[in-house]
Every structure is written in C-alpha cells, then in structure tokens.
C-alpha positions as CSV (number, residue, x, y, z in Angstrom):
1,X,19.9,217.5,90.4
2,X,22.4,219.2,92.4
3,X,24.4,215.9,93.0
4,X,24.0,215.4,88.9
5,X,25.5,218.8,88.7
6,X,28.3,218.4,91.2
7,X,29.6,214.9,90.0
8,X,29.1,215.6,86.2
9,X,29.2,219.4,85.6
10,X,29.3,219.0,81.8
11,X,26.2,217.9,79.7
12,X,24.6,215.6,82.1
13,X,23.0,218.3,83.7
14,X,21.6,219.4,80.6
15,X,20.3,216.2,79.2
16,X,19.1,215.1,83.0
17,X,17.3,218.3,83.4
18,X,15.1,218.1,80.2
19,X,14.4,214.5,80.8
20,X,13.1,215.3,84.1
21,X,11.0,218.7,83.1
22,X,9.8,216.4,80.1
23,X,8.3,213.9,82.2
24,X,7.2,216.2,84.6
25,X,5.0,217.7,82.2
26,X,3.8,214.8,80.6
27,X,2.8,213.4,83.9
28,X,0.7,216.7,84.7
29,X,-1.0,216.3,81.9
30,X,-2.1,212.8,82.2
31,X,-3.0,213.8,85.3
32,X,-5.1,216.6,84.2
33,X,-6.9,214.7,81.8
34,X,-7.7,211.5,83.8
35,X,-9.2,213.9,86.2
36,X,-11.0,215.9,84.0
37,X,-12.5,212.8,82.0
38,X,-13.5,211.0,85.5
39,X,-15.5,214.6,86.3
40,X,-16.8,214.7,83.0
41,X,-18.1,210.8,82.9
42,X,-19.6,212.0,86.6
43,X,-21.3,215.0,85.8
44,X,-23.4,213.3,82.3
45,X,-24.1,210.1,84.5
46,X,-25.4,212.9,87.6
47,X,-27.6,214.6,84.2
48,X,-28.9,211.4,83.1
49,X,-30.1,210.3,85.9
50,X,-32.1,213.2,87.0
C-alpha cells in the first residue's frame, strides 16, 4: 500500500485500501465459518457415535 500511496497519492489509495480491508474481511469470515461448520459436523458425528 505504501508503493500505491507513493506512485498515486490521490484516490487510488482510497479505493485500493477498501478493496483490500473488504476482502480481508470477507476472507476471515469464510474462514471462520468453514472452520466452525467442520467442528460442528465433528462434534454431532463424535455424539452419534457414542
């Protein structure tokens, strides 16, 4: 972001910058929730087996 910032410093920046944080969170949160689901699916197979 830096090198965005020194080459363009007017609006490119900006628009880079919530592109990135945008994508950041959406990937976190896929992330979480894939994780959470696989635990989930893991823990009710683990309670129907026993």
């Amino acid at each position: 972001m830096e090198l965005v910032k020194g080459l363009c410093p007017i609006g490119v920046p900006v628009i880079a910058s919530a592109y990135f944080d945008i994508f950041d969170g959406l990937l976190q949160a896929y992330v979480f929730v894939f994780l959470t689901s696989l635990y989930m699916a893991e823990a009710i197979e683990d309670e129907e087996q026993h």
